[in-house]
Structure formats: C-alpha cells, structure tokens
BALOBA-1460 file (C-alpha; in Angstrom, 3 decimals):
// residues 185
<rec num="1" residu="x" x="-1.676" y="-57.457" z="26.768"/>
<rec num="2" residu="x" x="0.673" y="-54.241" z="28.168"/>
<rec num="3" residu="x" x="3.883" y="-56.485" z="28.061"/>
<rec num="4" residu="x" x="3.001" y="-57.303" z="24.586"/>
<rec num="5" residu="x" x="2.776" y="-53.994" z="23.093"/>
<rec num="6" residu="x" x="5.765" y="-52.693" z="24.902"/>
<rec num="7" residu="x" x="7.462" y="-55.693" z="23.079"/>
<rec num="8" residu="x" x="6.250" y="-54.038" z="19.558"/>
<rec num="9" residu="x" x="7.114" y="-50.345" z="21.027"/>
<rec num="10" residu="x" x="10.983" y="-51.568" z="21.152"/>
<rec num="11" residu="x" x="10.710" y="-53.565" z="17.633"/>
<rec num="12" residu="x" x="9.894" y="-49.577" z="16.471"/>
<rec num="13" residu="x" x="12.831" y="-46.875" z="14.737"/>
<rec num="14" residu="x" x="13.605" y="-44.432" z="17.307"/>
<rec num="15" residu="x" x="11.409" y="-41.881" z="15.720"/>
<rec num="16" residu="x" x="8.065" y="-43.584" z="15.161"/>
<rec num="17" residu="x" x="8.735" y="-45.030" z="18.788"/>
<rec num="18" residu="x" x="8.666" y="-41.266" z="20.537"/>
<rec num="19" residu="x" x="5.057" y="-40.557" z="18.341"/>
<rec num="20" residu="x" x="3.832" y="-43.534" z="19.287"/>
<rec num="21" residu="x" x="0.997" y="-43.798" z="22.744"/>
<rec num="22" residu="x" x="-1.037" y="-47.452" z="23.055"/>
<rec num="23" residu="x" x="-3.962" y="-47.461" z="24.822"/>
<rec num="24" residu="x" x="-5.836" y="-49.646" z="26.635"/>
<rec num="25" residu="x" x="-9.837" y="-49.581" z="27.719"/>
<rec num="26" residu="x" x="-13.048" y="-48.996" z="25.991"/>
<rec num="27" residu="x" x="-14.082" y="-46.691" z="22.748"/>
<rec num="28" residu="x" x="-15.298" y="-43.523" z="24.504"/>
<rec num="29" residu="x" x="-12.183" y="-43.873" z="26.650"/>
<rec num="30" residu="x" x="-9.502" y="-44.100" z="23.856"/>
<rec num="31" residu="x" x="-11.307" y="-40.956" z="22.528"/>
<rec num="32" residu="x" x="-11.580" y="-39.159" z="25.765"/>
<rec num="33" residu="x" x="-7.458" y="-39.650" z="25.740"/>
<rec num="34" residu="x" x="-7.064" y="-38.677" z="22.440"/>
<rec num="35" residu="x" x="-8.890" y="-35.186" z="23.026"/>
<rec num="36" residu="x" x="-6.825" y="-34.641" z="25.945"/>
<rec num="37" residu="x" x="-3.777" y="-35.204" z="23.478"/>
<rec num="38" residu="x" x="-5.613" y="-31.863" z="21.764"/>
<rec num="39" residu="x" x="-6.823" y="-34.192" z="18.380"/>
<rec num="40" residu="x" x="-10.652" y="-33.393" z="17.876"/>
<rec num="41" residu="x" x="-12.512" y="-36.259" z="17.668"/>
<rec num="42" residu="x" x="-14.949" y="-35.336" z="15.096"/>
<rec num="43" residu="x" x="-12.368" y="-35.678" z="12.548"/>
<rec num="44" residu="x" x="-12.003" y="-39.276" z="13.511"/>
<rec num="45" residu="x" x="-14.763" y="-41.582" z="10.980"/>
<rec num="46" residu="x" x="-16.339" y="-43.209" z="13.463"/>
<rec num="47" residu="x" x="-19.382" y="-43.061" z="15.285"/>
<rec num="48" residu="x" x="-19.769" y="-43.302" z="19.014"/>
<rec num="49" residu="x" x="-19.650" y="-47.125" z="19.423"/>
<rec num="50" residu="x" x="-16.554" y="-47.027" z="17.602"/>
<rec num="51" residu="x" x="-18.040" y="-48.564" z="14.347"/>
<rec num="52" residu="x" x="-16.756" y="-47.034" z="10.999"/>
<rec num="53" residu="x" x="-19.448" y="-44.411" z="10.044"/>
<rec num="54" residu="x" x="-20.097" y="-44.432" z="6.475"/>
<rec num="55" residu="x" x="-21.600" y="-40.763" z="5.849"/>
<rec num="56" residu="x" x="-18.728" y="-39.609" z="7.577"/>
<rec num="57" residu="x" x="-16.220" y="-41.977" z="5.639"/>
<rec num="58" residu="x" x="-17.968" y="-40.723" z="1.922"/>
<rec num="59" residu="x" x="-17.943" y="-36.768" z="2.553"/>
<rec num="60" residu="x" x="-14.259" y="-37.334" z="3.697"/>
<rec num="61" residu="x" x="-13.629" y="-38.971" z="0.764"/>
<rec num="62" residu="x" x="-15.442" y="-36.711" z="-1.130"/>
<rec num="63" residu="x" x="-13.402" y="-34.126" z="-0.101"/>
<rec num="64" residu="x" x="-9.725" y="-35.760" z="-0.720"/>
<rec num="65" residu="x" x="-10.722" y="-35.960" z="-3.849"/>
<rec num="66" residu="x" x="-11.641" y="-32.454" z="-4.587"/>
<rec num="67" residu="x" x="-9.078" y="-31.362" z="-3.249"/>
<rec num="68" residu="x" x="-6.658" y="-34.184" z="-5.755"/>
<rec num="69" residu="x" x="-8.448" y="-32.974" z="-8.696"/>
<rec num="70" residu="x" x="-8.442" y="-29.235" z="-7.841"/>
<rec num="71" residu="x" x="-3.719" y="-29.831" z="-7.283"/>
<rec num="72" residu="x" x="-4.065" y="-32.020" z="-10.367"/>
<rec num="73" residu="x" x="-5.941" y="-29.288" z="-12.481"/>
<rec num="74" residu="x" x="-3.812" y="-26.367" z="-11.240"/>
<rec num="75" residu="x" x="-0.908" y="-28.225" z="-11.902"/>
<rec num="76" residu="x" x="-1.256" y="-29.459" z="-15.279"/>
<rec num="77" residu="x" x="-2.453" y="-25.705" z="-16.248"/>
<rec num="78" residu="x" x="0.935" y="-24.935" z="-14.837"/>
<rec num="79" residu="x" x="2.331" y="-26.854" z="-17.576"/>
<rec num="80" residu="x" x="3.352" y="-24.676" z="-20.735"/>
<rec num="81" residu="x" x="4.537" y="-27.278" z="-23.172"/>
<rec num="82" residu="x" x="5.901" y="-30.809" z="-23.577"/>
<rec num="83" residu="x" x="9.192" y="-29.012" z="-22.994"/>
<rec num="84" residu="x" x="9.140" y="-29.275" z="-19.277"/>
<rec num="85" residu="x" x="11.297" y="-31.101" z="-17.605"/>
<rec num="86" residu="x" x="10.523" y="-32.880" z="-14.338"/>
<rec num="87" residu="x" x="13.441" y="-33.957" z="-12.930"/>
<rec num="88" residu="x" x="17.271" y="-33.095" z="-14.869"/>
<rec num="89" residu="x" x="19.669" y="-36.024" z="-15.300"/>
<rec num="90" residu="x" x="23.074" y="-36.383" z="-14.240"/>
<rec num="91" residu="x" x="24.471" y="-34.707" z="-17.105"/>
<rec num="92" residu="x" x="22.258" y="-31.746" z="-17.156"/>
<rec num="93" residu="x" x="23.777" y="-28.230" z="-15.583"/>
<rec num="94" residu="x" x="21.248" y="-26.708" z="-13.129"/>
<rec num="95" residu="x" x="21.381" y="-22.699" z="-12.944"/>
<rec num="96" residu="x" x="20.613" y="-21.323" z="-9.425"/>
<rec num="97" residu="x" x="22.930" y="-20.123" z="-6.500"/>
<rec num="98" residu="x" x="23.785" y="-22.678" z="-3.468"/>
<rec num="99" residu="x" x="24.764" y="-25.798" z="-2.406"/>
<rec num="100" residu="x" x="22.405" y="-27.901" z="-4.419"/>
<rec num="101" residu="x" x="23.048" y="-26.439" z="-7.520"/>
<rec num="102" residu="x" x="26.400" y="-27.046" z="-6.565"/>
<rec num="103" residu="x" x="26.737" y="-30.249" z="-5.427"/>
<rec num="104" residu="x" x="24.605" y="-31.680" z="-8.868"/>
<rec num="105" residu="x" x="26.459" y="-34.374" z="-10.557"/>
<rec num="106" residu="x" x="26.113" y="-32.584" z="-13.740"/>
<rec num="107" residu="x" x="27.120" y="-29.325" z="-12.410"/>
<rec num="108" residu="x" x="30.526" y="-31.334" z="-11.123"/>
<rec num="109" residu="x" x="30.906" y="-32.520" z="-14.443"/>
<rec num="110" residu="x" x="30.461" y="-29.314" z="-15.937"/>
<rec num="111" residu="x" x="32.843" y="-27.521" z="-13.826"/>
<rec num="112" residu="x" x="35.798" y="-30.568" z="-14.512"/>
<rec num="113" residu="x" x="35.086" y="-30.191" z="-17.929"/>
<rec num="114" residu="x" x="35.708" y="-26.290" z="-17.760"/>
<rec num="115" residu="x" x="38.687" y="-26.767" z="-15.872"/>
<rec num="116" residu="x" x="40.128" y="-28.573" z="-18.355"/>
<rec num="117" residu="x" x="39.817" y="-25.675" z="-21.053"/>
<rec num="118" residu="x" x="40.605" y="-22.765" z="-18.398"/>
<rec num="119" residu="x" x="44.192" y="-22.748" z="-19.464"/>
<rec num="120" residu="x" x="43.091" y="-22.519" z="-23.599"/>
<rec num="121" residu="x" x="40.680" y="-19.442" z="-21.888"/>
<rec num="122" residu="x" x="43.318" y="-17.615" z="-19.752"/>
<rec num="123" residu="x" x="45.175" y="-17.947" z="-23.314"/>
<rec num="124" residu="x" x="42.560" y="-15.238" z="-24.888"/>
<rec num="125" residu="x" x="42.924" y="-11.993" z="-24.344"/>
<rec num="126" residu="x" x="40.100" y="-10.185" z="-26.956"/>
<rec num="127" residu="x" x="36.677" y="-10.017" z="-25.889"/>
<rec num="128" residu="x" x="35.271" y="-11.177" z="-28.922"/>
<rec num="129" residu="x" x="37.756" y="-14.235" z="-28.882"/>
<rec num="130" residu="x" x="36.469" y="-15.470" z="-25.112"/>
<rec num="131" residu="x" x="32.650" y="-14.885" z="-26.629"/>
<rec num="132" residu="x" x="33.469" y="-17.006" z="-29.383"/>
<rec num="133" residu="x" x="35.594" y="-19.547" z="-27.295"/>
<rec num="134" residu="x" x="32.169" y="-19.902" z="-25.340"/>
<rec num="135" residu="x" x="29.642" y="-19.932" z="-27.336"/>
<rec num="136" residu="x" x="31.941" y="-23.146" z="-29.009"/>
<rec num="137" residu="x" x="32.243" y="-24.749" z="-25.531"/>
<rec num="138" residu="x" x="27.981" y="-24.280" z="-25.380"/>
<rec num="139" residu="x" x="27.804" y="-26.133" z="-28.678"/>
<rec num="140" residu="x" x="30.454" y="-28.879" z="-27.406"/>
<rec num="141" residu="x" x="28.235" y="-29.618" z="-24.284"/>
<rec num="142" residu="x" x="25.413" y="-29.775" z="-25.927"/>
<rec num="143" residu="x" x="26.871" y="-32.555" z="-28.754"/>
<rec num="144" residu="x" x="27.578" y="-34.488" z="-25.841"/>
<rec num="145" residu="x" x="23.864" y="-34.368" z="-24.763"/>
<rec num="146" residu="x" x="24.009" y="-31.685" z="-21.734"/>
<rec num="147" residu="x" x="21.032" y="-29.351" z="-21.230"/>
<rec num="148" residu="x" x="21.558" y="-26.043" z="-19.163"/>
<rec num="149" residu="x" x="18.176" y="-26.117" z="-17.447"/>
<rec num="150" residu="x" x="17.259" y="-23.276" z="-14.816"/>
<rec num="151" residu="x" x="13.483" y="-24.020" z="-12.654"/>
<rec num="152" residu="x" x="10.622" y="-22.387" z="-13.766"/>
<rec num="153" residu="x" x="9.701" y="-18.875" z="-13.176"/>
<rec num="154" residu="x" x="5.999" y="-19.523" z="-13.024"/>
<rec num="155" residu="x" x="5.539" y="-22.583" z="-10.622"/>
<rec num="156" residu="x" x="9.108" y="-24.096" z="-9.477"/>
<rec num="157" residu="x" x="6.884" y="-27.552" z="-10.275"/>
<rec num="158" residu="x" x="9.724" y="-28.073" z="-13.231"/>
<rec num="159" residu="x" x="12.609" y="-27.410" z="-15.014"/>
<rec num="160" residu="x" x="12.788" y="-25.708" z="-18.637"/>
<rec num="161" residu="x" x="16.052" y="-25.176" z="-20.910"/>
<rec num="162" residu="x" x="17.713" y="-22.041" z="-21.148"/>
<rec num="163" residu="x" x="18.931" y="-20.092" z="-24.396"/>
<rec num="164" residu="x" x="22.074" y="-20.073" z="-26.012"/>
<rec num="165" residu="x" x="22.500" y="-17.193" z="-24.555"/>
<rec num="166" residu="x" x="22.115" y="-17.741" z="-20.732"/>
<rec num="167" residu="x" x="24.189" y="-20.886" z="-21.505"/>
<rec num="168" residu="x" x="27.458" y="-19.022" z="-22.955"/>
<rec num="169" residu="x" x="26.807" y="-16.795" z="-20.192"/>
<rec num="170" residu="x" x="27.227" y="-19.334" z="-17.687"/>
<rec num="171" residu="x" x="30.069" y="-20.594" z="-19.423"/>
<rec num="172" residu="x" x="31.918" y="-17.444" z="-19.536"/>
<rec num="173" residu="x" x="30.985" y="-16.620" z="-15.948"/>
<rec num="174" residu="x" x="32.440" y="-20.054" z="-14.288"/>
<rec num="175" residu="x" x="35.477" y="-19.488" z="-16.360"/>
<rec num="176" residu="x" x="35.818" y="-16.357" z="-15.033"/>
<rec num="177" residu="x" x="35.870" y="-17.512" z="-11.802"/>
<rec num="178" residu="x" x="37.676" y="-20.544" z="-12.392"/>
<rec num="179" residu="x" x="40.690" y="-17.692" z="-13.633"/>
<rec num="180" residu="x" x="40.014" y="-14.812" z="-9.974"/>
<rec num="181" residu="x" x="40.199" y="-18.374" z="-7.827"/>
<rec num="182" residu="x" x="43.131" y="-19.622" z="-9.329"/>
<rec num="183" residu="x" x="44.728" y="-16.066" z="-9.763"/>
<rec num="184" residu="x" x="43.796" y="-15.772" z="-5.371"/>
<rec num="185" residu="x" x="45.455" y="-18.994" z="-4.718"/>
C-alpha cells in the first residue's frame, strides 16, 4: 500500500506535494498523528470509531451558514445603488496610486490616448484654455464608452464612477506629467 501512495505523492504539483503527509494504521492512530501535527481533533466530524458524526456534521453546518448569511447581509447593505460596479472593463480608467492602477489595460489606453493630444496641450498656454481643452478630452472618452471609476470609500467591495470633475482633473494631471517627463528627458 506505501509504494502506492508514494506513486500518487510524485503524480502531485510541487506545492500540494510539500502539504501533503499519508498515513497508515488505525482511526485513533491517524488522530493521535494529527494532534501531534498541532490540528485539534475535535474540529474533525467524526466520532471516535471514525464514523461521520451527524450532530457534529449539522451544528458545523449550521454555523457555515450563519456565518454566509451574516457576509452576504453585510455585504449587500454595503451596496448603495445599482451604480456599483464590480469589476471595471478594459476600457475603464481606474484612479488610485501604484502598479495596478498602472498596469490596467484601460489605464494604458488612456495614457496612449493622452499622448497623442500632449503636443495640442503643450500648445496652450491660458489656464482657462487647458481647463477647457480637458474637460473636452473628458467628454471625448466618455463618447467612446470609458468610465473613470475610483474603489469605494465605504467598503473597497466595488467600484463607483467619479464626477466630471475628478475626471478633468485626472486628465489635466497626467498631461501635466506627460509635459515635466518629456521636458526631464
């Protein structure tokens, strides 16, 4: 019987392979190994003739589910609105700092897309001009079906839409540093 399972151990990834301990002998011995692996056997659902023990089974079961309903219920409180969004697409910008925000798809896009008008930017030199030229590139995006979504304040559990506002804002900002990294290099 060894030689068999150490056939199975090698058919195992890597990983599952190192968390991975057969043993071999009766009930109470298998548990008496498992305690001295530190795992308490009164969590296991069995009783001590190693037959599933159905009170035990029930109140853990029981309990799971509390505990599901209780996540589900604080989570769907969480919600504000139908105007969450659980998981933005490719073409939506993500605001945040980092990698990840970074490295989006639609953040990639976003900051090609930006390139490509830097030059009509630099161009501007009034204030009012680079708020306007912004606030046009904002509508532009969002013709093409981009959302500028940022995670929610609340829970983190979802994404929500920013204003106009925060979206010209992000605009103007990446051009702006689109025009110091150029101006550097």
């Amino acid at each position: 019987m060894k030689p068999l399972a150490n056939v199975m151990l090698v058919a195992l990834p890597k990983e599952m392979r190192l968390r991975t301990k057969i043993h071999f002998g009766s009930h109470i011995e298998c548990l008496y190994e498992l305690r001295s692996y530190g795992i308490p056997t009164k969590l296991l659902q069995l009783d001590l003739d190693g037959n599933p023990d159905q009170d035990k089974m029930m109140a853990y079961l029981q309990r799971t589910q509390d505990v599901e309903a209780a996540f589900y219920k604080e989570y769907e409180e969480a919600l504000p609105s139908q105007d969450c969004i659980h998981f933005p697409s490719a073409k939506d910008v993500v605001l945040g700092r980092g990698r990840p925000f970074q490295s989006h798809t639609g953040n990639i896009r976003f900051m090609e897309f930006l390139e490509s008008r830097k030059s009509e930017y630099d161009a501007i030199s009034s204030r009012s001009d680079k708020t306007s030229f912004s606030t046009a590139r904002v509508q532009e995006l969002k013709d093409q079906g981009v959302r500028f979504l940022k995670r929610d304040d609340g829970t983190g559990l979802f994404w929500t839409q920013v204003t106009n506002t925060a979206a010209r804002q992000k605009i103007a900002m990446s051009l702006r540093n689109l025009s110091r990294n150029s101006a550097r290099m």
